[in-house]
C-alpha positions in Angstrom: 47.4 110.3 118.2 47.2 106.7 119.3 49.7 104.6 121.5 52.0 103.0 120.3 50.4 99.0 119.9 51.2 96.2 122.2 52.6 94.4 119.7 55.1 97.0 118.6 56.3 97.7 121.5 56.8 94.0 122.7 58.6 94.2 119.6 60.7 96.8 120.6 61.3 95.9 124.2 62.8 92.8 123.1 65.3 94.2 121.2 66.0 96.7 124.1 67.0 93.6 125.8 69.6 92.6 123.7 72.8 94.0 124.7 74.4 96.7 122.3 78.0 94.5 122.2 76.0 91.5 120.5 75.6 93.3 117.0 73.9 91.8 114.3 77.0 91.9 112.1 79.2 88.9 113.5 82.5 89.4 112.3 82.2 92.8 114.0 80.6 91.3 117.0 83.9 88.5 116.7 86.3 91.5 117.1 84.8 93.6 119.9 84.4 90.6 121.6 87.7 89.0 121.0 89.7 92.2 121.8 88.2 92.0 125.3 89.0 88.4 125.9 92.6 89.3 125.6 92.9 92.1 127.2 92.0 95.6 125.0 90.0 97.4 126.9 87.8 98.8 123.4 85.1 100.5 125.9 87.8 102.5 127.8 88.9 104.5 124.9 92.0 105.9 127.4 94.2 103.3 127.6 97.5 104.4 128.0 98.7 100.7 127.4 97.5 100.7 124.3 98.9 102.0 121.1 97.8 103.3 118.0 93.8 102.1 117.6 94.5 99.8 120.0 97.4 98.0 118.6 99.4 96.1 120.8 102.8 97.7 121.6 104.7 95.2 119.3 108.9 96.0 118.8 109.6 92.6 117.0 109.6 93.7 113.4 109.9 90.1 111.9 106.4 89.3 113.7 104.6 92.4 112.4 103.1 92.8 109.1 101.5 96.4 109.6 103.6 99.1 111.7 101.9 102.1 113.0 105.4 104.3 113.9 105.7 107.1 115.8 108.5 110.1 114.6 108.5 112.8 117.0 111.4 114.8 114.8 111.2 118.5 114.7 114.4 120.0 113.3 113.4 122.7 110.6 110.1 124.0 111.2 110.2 127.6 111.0 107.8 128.7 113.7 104.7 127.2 115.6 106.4 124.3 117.3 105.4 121.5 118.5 105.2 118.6 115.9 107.5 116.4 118.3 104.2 116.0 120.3 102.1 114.9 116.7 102.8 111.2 117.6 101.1 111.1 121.4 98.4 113.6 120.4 97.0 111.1 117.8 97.7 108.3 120.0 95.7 109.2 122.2 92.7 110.0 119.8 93.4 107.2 117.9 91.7 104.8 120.3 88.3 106.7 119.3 88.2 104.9 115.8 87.8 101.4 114.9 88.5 98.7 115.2 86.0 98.4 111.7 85.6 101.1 108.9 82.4 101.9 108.9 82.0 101.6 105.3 84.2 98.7 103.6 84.3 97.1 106.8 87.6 96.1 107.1 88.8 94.9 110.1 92.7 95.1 110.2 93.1 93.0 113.0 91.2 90.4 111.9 93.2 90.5 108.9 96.9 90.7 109.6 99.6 91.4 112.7 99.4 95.1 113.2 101.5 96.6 116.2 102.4 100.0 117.5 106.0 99.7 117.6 106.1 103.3 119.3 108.1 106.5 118.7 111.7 106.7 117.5 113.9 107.8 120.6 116.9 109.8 118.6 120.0 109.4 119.3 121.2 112.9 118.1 120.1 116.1 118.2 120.9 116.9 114.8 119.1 116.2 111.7 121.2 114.6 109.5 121.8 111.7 112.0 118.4 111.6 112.9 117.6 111.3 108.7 120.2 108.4 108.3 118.1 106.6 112.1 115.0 106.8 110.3 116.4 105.2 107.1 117.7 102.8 109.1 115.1 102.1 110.6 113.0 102.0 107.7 115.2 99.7 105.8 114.7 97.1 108.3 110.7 97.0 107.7 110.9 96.6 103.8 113.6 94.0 104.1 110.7 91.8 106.6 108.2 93.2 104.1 106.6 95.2 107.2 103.9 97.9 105.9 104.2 101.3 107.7 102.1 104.2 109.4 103.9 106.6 110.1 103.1 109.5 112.1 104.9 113.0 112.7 106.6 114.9 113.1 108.3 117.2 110.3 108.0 116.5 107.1 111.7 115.4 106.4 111.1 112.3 107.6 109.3 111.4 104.5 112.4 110.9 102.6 113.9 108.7 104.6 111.1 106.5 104.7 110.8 106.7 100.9 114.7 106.2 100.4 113.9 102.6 102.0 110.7 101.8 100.6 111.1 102.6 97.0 114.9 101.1 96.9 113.6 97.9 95.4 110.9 99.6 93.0 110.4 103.3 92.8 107.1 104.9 94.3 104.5 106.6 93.2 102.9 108.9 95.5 99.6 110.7 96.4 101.1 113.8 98.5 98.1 116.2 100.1 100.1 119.4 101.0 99.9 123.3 101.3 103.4 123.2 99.9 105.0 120.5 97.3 108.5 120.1 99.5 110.4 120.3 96.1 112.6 123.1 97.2 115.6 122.8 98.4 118.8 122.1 96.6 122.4 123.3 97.7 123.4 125.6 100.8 124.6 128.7 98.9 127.8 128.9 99.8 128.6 125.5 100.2 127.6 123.7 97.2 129.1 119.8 98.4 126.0 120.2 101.3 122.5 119.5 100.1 120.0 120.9 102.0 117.5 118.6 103.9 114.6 120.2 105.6 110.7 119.7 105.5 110.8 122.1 102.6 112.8 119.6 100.7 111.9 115.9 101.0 110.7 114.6 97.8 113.3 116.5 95.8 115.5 114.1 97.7 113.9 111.0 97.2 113.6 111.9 93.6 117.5 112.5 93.5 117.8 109.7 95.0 116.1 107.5 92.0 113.1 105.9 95.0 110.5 108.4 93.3 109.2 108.4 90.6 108.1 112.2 89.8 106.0 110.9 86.5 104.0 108.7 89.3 102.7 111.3 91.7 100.2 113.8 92.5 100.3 116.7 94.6 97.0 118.2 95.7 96.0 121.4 97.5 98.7 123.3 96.6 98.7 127.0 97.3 99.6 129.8 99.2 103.4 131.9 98.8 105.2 128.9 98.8 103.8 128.3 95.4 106.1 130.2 93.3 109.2 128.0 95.1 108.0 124.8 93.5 109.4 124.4 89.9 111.0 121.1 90.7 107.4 119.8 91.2 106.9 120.6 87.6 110.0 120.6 85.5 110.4 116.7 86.8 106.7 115.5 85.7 104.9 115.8 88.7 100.7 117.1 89.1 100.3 119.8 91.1 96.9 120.2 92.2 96.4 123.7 93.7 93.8 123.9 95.8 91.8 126.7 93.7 92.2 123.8 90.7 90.6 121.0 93.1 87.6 122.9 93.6 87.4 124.0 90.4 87.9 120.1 89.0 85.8 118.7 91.5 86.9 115.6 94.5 86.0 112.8 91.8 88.1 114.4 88.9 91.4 114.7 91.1 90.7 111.3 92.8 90.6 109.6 88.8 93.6 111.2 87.6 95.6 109.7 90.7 94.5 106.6 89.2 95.6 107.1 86.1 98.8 109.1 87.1 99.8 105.9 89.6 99.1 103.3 87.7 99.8 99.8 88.9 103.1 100.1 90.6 103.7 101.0 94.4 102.5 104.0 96.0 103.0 105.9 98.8 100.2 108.4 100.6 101.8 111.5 102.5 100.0 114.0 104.5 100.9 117.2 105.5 98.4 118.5 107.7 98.9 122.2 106.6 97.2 120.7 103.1 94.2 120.6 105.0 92.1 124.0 105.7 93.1 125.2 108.6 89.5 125.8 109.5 89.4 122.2 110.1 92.9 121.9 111.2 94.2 124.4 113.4 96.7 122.4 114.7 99.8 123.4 112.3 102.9 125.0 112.3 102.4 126.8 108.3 98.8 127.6 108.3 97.8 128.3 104.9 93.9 129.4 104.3 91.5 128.1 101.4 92.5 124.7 101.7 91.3 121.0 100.8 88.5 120.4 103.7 88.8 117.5 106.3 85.9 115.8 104.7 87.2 116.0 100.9 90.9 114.3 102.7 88.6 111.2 103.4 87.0 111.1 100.8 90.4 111.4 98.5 91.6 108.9 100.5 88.6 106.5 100.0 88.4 107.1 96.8 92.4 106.2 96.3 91.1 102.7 97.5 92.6 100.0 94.7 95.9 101.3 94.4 99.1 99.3 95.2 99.8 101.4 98.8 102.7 100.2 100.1 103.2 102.3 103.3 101.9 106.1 104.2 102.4 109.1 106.8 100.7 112.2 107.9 102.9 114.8 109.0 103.1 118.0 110.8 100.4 118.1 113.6 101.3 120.1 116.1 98.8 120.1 119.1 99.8 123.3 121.0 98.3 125.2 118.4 94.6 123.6 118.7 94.0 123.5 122.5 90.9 121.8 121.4 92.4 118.9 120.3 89.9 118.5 117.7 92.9 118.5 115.0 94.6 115.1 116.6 91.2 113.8 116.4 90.4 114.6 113.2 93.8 113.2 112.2 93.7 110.3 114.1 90.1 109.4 111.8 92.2 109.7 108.8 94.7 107.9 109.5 92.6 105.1 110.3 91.6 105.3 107.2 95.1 105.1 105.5 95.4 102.1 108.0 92.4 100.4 106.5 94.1 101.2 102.8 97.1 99.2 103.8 95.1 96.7 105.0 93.3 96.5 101.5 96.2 96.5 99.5 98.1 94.1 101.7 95.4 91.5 101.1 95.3 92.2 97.0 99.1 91.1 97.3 99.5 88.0 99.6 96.7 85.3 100.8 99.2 85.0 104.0 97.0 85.9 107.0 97.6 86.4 110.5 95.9 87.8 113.2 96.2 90.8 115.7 96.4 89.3 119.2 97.1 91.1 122.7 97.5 88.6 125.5 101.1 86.9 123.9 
């Protein structure tokens, strides 16, 4: 075979030269470069300083328009333990993705103020005080318009962030789950308490009037929870098991969200136990024959469109993958419900402001 030509590789030894950091693309090149000018270290990958994808720590709500939000709550999970630790595990991977999808290229810092404003530090033990902090909480960032990222953590704390969100105008949601958390209802025996647990969220936001059942799809439904979920159904809901999504097909679920949502606001929730536990070890309820990592993305990329007003992904718990490939998978789709907030942020205001770190 013959040598490569002279003029080839002069060719190639010029672009050798030029330094991987100085990419073609220069509104990608603008944001490496300006997130090392003031002070993100996007090379390191391991900064502790950092937050979420390298979000500055950022606590003044009325300066933020996108929130990433820790919730280390775990109150009701049955066994496998460890969701409190769901927020620092995907944290920490977090820093591996972005700060540009690789396929729409968004850039949400380029875009907008997004800041990790950290994890919730309860004040109680209990989880009816730690429901009514969240809501709190949560209240505050729809009344400065704030979108939110929210990452568990049990399952409950879905409601509470729904109860806010949806008070001015009900939400639709897309809800990838194991489990449809419609059970629930009254303690037997005392019929004034309502039971809230991570088996039991959007029966509560629905009983609440901030979801709309007739506006949401549940996907990846399965397992022996499945016969506890008539609520699901009786109120309007689409249940997608996960033996219908394969047999429907990714595409087929992803255009009957569409038409099932609709224009108003929605809301994406994630339990991780909806994903195969193959892919996603890292959960307290594993349930097999699941929705794959892969088809999560490309649900969520093909959700792209939709009004999404805030979203969550719940459950990890990292003791139980001491690989930590499940916080990084995770962390990857969560960037990707970051980069959907971004998207339909922009469809609803022209307002722009940047992501800085050195203020």
């Amino acid at each position: 075979m013959a040598k490569i030509s002279e003029e080839r590789l002069s060719k190639y030894r010029e672009l050798a030269d030029i330094p991987s950091m100085q990419m073609q693309d220069t509104a990608v090149c603008e944001i490496f470069r300006r997130m090392e000018d003031e002070g993100a270290k996007v090379r390191d990958m391991r900064d502790k300083n950092m937050g979420m994808y390298m979000a500055p720590f950022q606590k003044n709500i009325e300066e933020l328009d996108i929130a990433c939000v820790g919730i280390p709550m775990e109150n009701s999970i049955p066994l496998r333990l460890s969701t409190s630790k769901g927020p620092a595990a995907l944290r920490e991977w977090s820093q591996w993705y972005g700060p540009v999808h690789e396929i729409w290229k968004t850039i949400p810092f380029e875009s907008f103020n997004v800041g990790d404003y950290g994890d919730i530090e309860f004040e109680h033990k209990d989880i009816l005080p730690r429901v009514e902090q969240i809501y709190a909480l949560y209240a505050e960032f729809s009344k400065a318009g704030v979108n939110t990222l929210s990452i568990g953590g049990e399952h409950t704390m879905t409601y509470p962030i729904m109860k806010a969100l949806g008070e001015i105008e009900p939400l639709g949601m897309i809800h990838i789950d194991a489990h449809a958390d419609t059970g629930g209802g009254v303690i037997p025996g005392d019929e004034d308490v309502l039971s809230i647990n991570d088996a039991s969220p959007f029966r509560h936001a629905v009983r609440d009037g901030v979801l709309d059942p007739e506006r949401c799809i549940q996907i990846g439904i399965r397992g022996r929870g499945e016969h506890f979920w008539d609520f699901s159904h009786q109120t309007g809901m689409r249940v997608v098991t996960a033996t219908e999504f394969y047999d429907l097909g990714v595409d087929a679920v992803i255009a009957e969200a569409h038409r099932i949502i609709g224009d108003g606001p929605c809301y994406i929730t994630i339990d991780n136990d909806g994903i195969d536990p193959v892919d996603m070890p890292a959960t307290g309820l594993p349930e097999p024959f699941g929705v794959s990592a892969l088809d999560t993305r490309r649900i969520l990329r093909g959700v792209k469109g939709l009004d999404i007003i805030g979203a969550d992904f719940a459950e990890l718990s990292p003791d139980n993958d001491p690989t930590g490939q499940s916080a990084n998978i995770s962390a990857a789709l969560c960037f990707e419900m970051l980069c959907l907030l971004t998207e339909s942020r922009a469809e609803r205001s022209s307002e722009r402001r940047k992501t800085h770190w050195n203020k």
